[in-house]
N, C-alpha and C positions, 0 to 999 in steps of 0.2 A: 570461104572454106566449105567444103561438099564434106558433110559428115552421114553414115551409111550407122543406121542403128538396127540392127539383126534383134526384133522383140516379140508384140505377141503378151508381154507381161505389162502387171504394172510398175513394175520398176525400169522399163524402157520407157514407157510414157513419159515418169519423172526426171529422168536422164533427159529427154527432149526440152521438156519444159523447162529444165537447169539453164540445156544449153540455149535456148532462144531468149532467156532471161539474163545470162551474163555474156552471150556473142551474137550479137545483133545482126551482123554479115554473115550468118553461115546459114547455108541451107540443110536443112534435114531430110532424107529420107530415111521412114523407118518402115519397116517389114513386118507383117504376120502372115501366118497361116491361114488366119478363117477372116471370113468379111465382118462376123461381129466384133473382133478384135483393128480392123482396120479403122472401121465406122469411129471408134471410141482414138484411133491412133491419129486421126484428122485433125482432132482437137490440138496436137499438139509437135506438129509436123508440116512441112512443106510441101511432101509427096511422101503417098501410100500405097505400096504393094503390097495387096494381099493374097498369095499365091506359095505356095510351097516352089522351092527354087530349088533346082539340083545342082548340080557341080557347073554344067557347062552355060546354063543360065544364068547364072549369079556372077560367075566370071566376066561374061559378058556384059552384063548390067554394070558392075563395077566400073566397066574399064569405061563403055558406053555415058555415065553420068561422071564422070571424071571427080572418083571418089579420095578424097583427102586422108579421111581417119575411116576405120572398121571399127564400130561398137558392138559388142556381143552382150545381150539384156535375155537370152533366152532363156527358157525356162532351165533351170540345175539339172533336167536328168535329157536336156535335148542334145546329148553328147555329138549326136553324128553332126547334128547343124553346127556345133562349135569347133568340131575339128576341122568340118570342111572351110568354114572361114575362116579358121588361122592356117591353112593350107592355102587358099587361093593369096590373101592378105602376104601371105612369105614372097608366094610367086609371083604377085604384081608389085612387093615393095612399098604397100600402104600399112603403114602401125595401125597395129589388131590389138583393141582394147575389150578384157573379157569382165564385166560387172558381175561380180558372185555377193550374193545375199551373205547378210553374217549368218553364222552358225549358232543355233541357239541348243544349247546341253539341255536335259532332261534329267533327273532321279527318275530314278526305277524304271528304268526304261531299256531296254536291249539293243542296241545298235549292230546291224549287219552291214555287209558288202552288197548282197543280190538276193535276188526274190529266193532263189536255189537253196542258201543259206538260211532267210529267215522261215521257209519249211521244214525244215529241217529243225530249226529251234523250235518252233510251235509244236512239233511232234513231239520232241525231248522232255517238254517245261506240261503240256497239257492232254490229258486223257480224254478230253469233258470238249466242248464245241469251241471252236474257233472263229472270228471275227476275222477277216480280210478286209482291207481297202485301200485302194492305189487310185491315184492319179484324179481328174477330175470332170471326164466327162464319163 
């Protein structure tokens, strides 16, 4: 079985690892963005592309490595990568599996929808300076 794990994180690492620990016949390819993220995805994979893949690329690689299942391990806010892969995954007919992190609650804490909103609260809630921080590079 050709399993295609769309990650980049480290919960697609573990994913791969699961999967070559209880299906011994399946080949892995898994995906990142950056080559420090591919370097560490070797460990646990068959074949690595590290390359940002757009719509007509991805498609073709699909169809090109004659991919079985679609893992989606990406990061929670890489919306556009996740849609384009349950978009290609409808159109070739390969089951698109999407890995979501549990959700962990917080006290006292504000939860928004978008950046647009949580400015807006920080205006309302705070006179005095503001702390911002997003994402990880």
């Amino acid at each position: 079985m050709n399993i295609w794990i769309r990650g980049g994180t480290s919960d697609a690492n573990t994913i791969s690892k699961e999967i070559k620990r209880n299906f011994k016949d399946s080949f892995l390819i898994l995906t990142t963005t950056t080559d420090f993220g591919g370097k560490i995805a070797e460990n646990f994979a068959d074949f690595v592309i590290s390359e940002k893949m757009n719509y007509d690329n991805l498609k073709k690689t699909l169809v090109n490595k004659k991919i079985d299942v679609f893992i989606d391990a990406t990061h929670p806010f890489a919306t556009h990568a996740s849609e384009t892969g349950m978009k290609i995954s409808k159109e070739l007919n390969i089951p698109y599996i999407r890995y979501e992190r549990p959700v962990e609650e917080f006290k006292d804490v504000f939860y928004v929808e978008n950046f647009e909103e949580a400015a807006k609260l920080a205006l309302k809630i705070s006179k005095k300076n503001i702390f911002y921080m997003s994402g990880i590079k």
